[in-house]
DSSP file (Angstrom, degrees, kcal/mol; ACC not computed):
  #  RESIDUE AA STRUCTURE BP1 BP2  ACC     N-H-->O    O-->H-N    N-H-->O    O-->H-N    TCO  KAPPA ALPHA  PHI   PSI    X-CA   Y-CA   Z-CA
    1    1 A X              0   0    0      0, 0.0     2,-0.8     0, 0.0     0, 0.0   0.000 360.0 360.0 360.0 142.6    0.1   25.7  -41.9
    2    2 A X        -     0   0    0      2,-0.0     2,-0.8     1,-0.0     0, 0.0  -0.824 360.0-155.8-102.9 110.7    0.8   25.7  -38.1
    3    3 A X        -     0   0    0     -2,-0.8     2,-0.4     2,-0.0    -1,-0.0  -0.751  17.8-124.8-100.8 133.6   -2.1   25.4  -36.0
    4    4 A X        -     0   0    0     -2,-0.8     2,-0.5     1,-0.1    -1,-0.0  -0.563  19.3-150.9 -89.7 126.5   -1.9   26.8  -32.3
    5    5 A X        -     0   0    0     -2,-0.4     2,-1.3     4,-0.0    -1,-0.1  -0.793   9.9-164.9-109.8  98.8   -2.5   25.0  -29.7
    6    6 A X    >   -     0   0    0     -2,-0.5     3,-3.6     1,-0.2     4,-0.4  -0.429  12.8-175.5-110.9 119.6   -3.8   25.8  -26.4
    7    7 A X  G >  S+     0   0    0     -2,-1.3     3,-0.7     1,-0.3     4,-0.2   0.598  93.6  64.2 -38.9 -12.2   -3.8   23.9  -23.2
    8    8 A X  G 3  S+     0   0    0      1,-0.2    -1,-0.3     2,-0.1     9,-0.2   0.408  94.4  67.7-102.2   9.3   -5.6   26.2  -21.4
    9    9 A X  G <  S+     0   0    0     -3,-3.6    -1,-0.2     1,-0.2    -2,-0.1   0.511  92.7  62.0 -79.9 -10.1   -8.8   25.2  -24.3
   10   10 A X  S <  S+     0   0    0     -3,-0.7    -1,-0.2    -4,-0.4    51,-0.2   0.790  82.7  99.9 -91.4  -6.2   -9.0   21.8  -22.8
   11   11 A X  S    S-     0   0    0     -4,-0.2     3,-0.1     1,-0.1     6,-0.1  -0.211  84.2-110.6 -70.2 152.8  -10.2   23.5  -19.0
   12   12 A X        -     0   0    0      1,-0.1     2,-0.4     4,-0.1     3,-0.2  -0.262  48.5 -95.0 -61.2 162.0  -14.3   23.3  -18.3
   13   13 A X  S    S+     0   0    0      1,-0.2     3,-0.1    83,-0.1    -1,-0.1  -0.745 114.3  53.2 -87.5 147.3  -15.7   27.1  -18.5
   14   14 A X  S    S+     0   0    0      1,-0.6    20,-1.0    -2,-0.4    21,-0.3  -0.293  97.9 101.8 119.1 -42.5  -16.0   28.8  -15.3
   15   15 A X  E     -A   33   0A   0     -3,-0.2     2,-0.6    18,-0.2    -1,-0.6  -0.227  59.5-151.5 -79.2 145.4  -12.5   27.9  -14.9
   16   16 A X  E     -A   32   0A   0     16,-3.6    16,-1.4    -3,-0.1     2,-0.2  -0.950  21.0-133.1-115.9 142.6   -9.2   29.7  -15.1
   17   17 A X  E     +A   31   0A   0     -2,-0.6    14,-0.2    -9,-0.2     3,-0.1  -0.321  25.2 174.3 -75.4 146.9   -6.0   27.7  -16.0
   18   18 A X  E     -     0   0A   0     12,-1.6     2,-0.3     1,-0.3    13,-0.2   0.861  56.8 -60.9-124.9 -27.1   -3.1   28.4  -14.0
   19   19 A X  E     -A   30   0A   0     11,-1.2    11,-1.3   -12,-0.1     2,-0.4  -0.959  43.7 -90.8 171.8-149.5   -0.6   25.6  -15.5
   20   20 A X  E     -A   29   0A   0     -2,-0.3     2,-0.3     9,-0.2     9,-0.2  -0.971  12.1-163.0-127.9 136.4    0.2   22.4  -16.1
   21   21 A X  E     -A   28   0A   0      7,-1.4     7,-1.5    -2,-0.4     2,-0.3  -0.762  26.4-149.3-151.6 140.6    2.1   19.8  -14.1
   22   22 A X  E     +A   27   0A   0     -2,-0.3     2,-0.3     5,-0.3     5,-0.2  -0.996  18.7 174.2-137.9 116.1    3.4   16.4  -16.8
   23   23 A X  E >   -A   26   0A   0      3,-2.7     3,-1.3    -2,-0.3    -2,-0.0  -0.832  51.8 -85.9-137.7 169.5    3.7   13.1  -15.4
   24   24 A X  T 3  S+     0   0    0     -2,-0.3     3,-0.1     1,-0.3    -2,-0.0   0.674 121.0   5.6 -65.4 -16.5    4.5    9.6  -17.9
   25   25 A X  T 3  S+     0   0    0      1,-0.2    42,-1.0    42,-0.1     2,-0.3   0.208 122.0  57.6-153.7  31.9    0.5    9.0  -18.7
   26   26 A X  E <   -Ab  23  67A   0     -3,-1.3    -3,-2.7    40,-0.2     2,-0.4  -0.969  60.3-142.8-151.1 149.1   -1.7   12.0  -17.2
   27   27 A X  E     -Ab  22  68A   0     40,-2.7    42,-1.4    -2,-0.3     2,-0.6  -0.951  15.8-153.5 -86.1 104.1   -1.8   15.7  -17.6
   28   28 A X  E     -Ab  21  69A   0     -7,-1.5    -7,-1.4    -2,-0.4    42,-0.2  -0.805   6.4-154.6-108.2 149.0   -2.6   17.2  -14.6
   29   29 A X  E     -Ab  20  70A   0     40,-2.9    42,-1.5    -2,-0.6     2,-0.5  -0.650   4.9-151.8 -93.4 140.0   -4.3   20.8  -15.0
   30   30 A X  E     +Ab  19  71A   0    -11,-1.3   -12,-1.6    -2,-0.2   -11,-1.2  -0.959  34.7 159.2-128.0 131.1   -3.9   23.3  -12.3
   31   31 A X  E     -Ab  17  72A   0     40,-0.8    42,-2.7    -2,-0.5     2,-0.2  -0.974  22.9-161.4-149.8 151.4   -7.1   25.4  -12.5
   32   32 A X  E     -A   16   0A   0    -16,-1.4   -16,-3.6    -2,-0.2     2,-0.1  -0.607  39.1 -87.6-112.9 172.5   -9.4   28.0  -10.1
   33   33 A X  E     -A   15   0A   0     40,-0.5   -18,-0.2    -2,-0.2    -1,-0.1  -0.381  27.0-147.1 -66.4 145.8  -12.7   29.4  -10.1
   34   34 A X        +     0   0    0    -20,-1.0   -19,-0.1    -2,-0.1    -1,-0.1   0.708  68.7 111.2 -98.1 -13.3  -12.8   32.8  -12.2
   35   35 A X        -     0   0    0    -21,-0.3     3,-0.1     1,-0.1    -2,-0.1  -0.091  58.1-156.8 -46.5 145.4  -15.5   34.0   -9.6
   36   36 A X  S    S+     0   0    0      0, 0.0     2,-0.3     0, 0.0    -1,-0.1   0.427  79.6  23.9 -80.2 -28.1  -14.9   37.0   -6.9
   37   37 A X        -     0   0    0     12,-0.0     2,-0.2    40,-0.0    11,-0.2  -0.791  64.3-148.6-144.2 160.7  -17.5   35.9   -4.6
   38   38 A X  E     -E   47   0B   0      9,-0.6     9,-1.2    -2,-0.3     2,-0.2  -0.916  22.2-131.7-140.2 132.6  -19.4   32.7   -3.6
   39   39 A X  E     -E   46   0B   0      7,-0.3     2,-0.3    -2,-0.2     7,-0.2  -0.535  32.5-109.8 -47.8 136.1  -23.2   32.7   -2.2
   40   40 A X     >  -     0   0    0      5,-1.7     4,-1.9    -2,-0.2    -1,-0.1  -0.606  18.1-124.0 -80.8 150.0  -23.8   30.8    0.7
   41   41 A X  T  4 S+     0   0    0     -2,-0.3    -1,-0.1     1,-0.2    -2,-0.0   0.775 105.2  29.7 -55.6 -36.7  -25.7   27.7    0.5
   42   42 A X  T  4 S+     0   0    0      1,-0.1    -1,-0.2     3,-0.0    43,-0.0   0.626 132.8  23.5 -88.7 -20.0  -28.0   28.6    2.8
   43   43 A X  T  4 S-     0   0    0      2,-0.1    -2,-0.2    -3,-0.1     3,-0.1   0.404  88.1-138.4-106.0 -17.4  -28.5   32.4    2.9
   44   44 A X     <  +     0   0    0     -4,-1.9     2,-0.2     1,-0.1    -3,-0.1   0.700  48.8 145.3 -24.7  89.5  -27.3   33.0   -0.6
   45   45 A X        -     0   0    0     -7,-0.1    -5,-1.7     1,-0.0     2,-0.3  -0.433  45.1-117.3 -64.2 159.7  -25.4   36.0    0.1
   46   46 A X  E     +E   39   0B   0     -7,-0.2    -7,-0.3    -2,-0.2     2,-0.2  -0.817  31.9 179.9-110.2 164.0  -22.5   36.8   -1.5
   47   47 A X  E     -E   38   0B   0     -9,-1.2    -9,-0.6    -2,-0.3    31,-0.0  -0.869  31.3-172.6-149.6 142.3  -19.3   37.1   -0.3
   48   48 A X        +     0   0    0    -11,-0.2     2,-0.7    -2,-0.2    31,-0.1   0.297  56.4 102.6 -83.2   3.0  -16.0   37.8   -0.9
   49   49 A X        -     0   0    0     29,-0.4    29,-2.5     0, 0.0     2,-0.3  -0.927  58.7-151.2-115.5 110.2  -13.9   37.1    2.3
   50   50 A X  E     -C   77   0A   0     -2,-0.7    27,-0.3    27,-0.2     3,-0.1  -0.698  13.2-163.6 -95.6 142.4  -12.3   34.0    1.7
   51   51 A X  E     -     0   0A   0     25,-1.7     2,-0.2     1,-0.3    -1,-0.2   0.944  64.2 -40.0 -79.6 -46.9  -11.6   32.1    4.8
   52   52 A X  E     -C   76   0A   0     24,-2.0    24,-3.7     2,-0.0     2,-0.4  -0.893  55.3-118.3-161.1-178.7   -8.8   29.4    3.2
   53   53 A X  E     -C   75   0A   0     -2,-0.2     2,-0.2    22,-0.2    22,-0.2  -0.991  24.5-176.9-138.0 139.2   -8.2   27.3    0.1
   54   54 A X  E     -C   74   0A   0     20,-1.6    20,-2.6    -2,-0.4     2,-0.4  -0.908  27.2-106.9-139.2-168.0   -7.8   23.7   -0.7
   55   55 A X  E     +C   73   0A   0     -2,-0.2     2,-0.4    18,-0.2    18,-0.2  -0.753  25.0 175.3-107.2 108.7   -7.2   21.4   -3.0
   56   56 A X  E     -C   72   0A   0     16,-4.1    16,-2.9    -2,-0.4     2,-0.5  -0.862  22.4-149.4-108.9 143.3   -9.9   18.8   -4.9
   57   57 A X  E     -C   71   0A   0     -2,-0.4     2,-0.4    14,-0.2    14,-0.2  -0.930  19.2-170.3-108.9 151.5   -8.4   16.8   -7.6
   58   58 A X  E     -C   70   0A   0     12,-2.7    12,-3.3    -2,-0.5     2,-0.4  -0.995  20.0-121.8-130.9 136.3  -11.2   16.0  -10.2
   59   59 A X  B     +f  104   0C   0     44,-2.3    46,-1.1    -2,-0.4    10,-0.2  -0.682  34.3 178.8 -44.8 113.4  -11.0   13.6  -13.3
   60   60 A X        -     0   0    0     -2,-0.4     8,-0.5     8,-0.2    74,-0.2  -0.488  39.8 -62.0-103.0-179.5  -11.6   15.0  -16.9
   61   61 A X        -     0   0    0     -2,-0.2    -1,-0.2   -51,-0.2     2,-0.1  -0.301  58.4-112.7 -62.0 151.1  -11.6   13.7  -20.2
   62   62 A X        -     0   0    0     69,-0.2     2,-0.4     5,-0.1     5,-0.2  -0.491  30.2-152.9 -88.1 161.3   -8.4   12.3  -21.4
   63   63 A X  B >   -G   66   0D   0      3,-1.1     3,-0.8     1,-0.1   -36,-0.1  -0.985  64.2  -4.9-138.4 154.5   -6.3   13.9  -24.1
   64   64 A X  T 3  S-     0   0    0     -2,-0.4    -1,-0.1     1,-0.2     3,-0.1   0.865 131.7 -52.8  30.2  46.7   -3.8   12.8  -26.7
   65   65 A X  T 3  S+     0   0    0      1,-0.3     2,-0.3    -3,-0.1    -1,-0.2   0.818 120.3 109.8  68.1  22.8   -4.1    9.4  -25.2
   66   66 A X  B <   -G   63   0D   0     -3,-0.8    -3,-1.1    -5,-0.0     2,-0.4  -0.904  69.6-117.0-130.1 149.6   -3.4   10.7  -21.8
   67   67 A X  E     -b   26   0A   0    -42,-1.0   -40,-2.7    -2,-0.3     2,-0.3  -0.770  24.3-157.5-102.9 148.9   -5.5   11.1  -18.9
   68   68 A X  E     +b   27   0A   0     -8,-0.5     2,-0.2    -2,-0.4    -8,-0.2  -0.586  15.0 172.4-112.9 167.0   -6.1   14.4  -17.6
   69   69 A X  E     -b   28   0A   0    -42,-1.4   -40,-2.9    -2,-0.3     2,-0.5  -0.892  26.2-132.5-155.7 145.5   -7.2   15.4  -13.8
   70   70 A X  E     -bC  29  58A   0    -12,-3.3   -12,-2.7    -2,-0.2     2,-0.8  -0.781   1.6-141.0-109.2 162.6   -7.4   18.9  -12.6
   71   71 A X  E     -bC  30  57A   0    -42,-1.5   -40,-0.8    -2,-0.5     2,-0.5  -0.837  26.6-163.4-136.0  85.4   -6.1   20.3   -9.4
   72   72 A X  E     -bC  31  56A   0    -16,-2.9   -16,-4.1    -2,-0.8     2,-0.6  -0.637  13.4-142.3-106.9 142.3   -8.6   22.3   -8.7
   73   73 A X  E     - C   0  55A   0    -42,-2.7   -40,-0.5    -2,-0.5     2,-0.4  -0.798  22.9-165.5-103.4 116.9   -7.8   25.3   -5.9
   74   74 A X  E     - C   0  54A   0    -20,-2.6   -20,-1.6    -2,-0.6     2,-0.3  -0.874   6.9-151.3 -89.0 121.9  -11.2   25.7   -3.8
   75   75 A X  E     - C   0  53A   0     -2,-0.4    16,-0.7   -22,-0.2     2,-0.4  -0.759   8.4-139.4-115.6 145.6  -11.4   28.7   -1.8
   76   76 A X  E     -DC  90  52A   0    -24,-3.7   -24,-2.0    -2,-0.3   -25,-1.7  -0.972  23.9-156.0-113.4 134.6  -13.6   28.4    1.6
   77   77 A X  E     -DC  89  50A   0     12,-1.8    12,-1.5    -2,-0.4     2,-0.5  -0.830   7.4-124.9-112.7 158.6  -15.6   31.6    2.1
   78   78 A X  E     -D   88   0A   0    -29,-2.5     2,-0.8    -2,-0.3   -29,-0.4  -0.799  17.9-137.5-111.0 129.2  -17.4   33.5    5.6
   79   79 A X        -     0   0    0      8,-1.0   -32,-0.1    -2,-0.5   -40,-0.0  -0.775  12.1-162.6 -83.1 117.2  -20.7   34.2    5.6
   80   80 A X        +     0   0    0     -2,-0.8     2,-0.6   -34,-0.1     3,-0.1   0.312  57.4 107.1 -85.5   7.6  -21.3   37.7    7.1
   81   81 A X    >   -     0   0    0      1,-0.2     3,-1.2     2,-0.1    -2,-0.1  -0.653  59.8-154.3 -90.0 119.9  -25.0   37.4    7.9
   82   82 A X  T 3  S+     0   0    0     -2,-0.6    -1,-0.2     1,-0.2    -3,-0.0   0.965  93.0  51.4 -64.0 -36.3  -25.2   37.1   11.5
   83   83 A X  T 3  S+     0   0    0     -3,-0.1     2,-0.2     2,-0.0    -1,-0.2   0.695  87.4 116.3 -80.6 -11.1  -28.1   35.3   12.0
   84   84 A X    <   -     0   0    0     -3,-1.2    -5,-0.1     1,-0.2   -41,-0.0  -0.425  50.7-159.9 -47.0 115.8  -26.7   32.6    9.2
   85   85 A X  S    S+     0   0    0     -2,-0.2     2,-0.7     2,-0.1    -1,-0.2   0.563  86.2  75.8 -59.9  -9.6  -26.1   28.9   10.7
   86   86 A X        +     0   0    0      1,-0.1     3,-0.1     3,-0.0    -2,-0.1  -0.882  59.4 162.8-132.1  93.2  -23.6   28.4    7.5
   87   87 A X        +     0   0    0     -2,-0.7    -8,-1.0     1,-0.3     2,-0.3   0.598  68.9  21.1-100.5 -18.0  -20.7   30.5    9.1
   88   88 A X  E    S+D   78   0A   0    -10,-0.2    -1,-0.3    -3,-0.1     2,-0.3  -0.870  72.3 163.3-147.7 138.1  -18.1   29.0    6.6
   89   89 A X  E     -D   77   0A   0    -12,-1.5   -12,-1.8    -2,-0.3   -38,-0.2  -0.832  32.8-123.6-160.9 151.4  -18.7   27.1    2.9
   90   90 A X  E     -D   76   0A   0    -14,-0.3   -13,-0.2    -2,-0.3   -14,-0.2  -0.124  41.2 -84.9 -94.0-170.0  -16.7   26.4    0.3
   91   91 A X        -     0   0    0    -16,-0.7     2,-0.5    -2,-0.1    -1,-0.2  -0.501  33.7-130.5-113.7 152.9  -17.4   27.6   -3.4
   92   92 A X        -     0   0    0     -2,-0.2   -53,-0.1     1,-0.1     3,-0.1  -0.929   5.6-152.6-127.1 109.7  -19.5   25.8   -5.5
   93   93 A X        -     0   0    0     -2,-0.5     4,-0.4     1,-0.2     6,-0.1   0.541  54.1-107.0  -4.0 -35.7  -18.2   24.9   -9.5
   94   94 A X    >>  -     0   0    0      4,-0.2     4,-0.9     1,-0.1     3,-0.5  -0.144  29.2 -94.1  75.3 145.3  -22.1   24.7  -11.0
   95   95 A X  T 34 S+     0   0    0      1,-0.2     4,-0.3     4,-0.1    11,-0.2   0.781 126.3  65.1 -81.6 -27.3  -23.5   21.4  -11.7
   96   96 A X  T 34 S+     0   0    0      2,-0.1    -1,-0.2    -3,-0.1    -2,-0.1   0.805 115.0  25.1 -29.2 -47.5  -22.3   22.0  -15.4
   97   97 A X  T <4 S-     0   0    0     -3,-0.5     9,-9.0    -4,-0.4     2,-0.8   0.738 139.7  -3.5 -90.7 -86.0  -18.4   22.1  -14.6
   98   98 A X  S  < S-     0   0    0     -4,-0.9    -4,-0.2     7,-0.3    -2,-0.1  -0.621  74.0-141.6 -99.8  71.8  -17.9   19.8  -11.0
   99   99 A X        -     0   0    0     -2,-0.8     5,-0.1    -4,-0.3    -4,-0.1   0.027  40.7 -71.9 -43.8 141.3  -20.9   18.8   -9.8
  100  100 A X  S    S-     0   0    0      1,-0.2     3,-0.1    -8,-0.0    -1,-0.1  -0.178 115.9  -4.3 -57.2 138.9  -21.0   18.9   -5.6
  101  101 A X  S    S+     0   0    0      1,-0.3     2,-0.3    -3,-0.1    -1,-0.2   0.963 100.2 135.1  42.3  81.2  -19.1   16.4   -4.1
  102  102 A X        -     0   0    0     -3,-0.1    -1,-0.3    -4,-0.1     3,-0.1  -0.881  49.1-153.9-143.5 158.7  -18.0   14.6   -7.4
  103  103 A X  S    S+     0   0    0      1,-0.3   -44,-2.3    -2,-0.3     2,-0.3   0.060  83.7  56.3-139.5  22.9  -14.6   13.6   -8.0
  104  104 A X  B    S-f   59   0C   0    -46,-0.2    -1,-0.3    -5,-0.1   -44,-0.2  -0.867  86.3-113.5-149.2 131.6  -15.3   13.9  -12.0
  105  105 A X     >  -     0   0    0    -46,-1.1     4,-3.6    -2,-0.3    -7,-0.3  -0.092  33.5 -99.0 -69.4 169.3  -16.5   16.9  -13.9
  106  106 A X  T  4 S+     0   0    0     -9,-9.0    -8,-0.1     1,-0.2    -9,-0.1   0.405 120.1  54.4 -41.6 -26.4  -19.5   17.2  -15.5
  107  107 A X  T  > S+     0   0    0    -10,-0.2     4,-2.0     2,-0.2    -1,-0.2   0.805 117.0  48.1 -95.7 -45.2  -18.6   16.4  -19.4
  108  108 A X  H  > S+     0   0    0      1,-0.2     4,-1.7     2,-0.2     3,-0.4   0.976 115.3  44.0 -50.9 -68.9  -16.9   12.8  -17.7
  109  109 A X  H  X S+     0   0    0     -4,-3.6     4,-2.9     1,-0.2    -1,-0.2   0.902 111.1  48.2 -36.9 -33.0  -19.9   12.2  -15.7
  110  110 A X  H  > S+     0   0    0     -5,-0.2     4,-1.9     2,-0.2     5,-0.3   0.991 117.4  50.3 -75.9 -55.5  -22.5   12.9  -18.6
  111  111 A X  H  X S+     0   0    0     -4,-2.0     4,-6.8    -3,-0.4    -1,-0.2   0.890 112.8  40.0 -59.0 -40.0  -20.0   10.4  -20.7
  112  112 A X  H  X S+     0   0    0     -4,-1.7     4,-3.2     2,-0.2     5,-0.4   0.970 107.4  69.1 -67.3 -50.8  -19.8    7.4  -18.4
  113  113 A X  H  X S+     0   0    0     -4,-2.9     4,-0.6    -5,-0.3    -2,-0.2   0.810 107.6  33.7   8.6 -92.4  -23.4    8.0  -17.7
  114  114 A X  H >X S+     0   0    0     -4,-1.9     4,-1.7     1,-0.3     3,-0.6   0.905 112.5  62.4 -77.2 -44.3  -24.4    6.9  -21.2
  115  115 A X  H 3X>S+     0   0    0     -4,-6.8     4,-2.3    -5,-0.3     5,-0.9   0.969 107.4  39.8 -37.9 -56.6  -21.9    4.6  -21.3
  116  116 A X  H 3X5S+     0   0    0     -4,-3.2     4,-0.7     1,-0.2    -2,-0.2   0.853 118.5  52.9 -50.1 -31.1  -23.3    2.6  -18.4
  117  117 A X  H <<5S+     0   0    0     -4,-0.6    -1,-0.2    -3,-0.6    -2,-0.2   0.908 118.1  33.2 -79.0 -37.0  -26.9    3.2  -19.9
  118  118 A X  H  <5S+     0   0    0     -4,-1.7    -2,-0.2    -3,-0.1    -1,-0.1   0.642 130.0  27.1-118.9 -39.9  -26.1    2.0  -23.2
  119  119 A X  H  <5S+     0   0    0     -4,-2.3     4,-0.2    -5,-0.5    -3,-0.2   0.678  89.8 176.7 -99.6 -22.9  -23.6   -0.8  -22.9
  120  120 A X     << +     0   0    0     -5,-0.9     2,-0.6    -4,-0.7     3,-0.4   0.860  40.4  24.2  40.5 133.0  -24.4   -2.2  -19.1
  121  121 A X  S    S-     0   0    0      1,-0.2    -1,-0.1    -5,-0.2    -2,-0.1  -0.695 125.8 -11.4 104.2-139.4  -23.2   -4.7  -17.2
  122  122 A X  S >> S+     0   0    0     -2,-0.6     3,-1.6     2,-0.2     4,-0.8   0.986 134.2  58.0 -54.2 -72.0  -19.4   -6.3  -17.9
  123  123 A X  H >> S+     0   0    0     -3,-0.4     3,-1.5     1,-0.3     4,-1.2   0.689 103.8  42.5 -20.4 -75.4  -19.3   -4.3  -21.2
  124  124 A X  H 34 S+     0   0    0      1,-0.3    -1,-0.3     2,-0.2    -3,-0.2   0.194 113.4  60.6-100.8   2.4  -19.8   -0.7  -20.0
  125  125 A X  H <4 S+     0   0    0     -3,-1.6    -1,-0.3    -5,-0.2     4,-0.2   0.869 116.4  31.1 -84.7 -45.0  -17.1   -1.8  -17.0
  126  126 A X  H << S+     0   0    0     -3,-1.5     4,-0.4    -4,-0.8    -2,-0.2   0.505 109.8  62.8 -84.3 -17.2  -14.4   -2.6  -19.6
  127  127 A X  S  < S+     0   0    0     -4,-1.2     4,-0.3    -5,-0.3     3,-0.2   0.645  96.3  59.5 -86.2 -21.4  -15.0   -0.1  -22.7
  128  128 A X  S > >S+     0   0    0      2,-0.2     3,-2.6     1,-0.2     5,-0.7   0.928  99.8  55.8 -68.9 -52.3  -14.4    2.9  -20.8
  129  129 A X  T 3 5S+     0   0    0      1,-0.3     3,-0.5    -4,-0.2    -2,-0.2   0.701 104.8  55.4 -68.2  -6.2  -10.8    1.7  -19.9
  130  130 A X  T 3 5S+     0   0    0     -4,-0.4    -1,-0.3    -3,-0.2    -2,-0.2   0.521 107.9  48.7 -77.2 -17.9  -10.1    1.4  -23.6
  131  131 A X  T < 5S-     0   0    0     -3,-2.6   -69,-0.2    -4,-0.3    -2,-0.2   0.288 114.3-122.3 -88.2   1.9  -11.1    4.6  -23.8
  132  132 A X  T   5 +     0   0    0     -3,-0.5    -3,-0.2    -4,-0.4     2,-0.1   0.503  61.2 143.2  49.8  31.8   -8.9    5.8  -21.0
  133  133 A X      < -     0   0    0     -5,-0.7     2,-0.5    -6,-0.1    -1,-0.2  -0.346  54.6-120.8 -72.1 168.7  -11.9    7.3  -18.9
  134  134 A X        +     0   0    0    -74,-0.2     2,-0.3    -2,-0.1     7,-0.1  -0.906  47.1 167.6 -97.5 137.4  -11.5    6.8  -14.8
  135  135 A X        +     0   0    0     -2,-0.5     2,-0.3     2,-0.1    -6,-0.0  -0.885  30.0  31.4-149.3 126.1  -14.5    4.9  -14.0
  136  136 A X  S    S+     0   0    0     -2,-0.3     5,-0.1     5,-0.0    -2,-0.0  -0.788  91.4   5.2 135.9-137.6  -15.4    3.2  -11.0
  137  137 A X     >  -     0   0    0     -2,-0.3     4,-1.9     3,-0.1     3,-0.3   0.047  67.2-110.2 -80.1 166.0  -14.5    3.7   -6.9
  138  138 A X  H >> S+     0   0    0      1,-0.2     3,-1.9     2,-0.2     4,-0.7   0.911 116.4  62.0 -47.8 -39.4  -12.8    6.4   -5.5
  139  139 A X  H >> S+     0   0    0      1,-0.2     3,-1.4     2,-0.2     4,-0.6   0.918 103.3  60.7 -52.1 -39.2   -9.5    4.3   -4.6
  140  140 A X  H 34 S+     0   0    0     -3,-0.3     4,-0.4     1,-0.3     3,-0.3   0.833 103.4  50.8 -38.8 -45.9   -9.5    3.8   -8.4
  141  141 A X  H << S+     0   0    0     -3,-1.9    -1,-0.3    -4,-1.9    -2,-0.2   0.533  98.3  53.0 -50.6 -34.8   -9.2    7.1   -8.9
  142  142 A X  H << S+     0   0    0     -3,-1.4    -1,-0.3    -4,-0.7    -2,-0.2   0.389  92.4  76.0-110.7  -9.4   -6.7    8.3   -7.2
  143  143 A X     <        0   0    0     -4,-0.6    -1,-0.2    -3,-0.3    -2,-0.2   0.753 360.0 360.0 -73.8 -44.6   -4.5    5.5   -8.7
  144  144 A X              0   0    0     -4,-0.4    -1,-0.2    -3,-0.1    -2,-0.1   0.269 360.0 360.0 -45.2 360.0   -4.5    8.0  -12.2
């Protein structure tokens, strides 16, 4: 019996998958918001007139012994309320997928967390890389 398998299970919710990019030890995911609109931070109004997009790359959990990151397309939106100081903001993930200004979703975060809580010290520095999670500073990161 064949069991199907799809890449586009391994993405956070909230997200849509858009494809896949394959490099000799990571996956990288290339995935958007499924959202029409973003509130602004300050007003929260919604809107829909996206100003521009970039690009955040975020660490996820690894699979099949690969390390994954997503390449996630951020759309910057304009806040139509005149009287708003916040005239342009980027979209915000929910602290559930990408937490703000994190550079690992939320199900990484949560794991390394308890790792750090629970093993501490040396330990909980070196047992995540046996586990292939990205853990420590950003320059680290970006090294995946």
């Amino acid at each position: 019996m064949r069991t199907g398998f799809q890449i586009s299970s391994l993405v956070p919710s909230g997200l849509v998958f858009d494809g896949v990019s394959d490099s000799l030890d990571s996956l990288i995911l290339a995935v958007r918001s499924e959202a029409a609109e973003a509130r602004c931070p300050l007003c929260a109004t919604a809107s829909s007139r996206i100003h521009s997009r970039y690009v955040r790359h975020v660490a996820d959990l690894p699979s099949a012994r690969r390390k994954m990151r997503l390449r996630l397309l951020t759309r910057r939106f304009t806040c139509e309320v005149p009287h708003c100081r916040r005239r342009i903001f980027a979209e915000r993930f929910g602290e559930d997928v990408v937490p703000l200004r994190r550079c690992r979703t939320a199900r990484l975060e949560h794991i390394v967390h308890h790792l750090g809580l629970v093993l501490g010290g040396r330990p909980a520095a070196s047992f995540p890389k046996r586990l292939m999670l990205p853990v420590g500073t950003v320059q680290n990161l970006s090294r995946f």
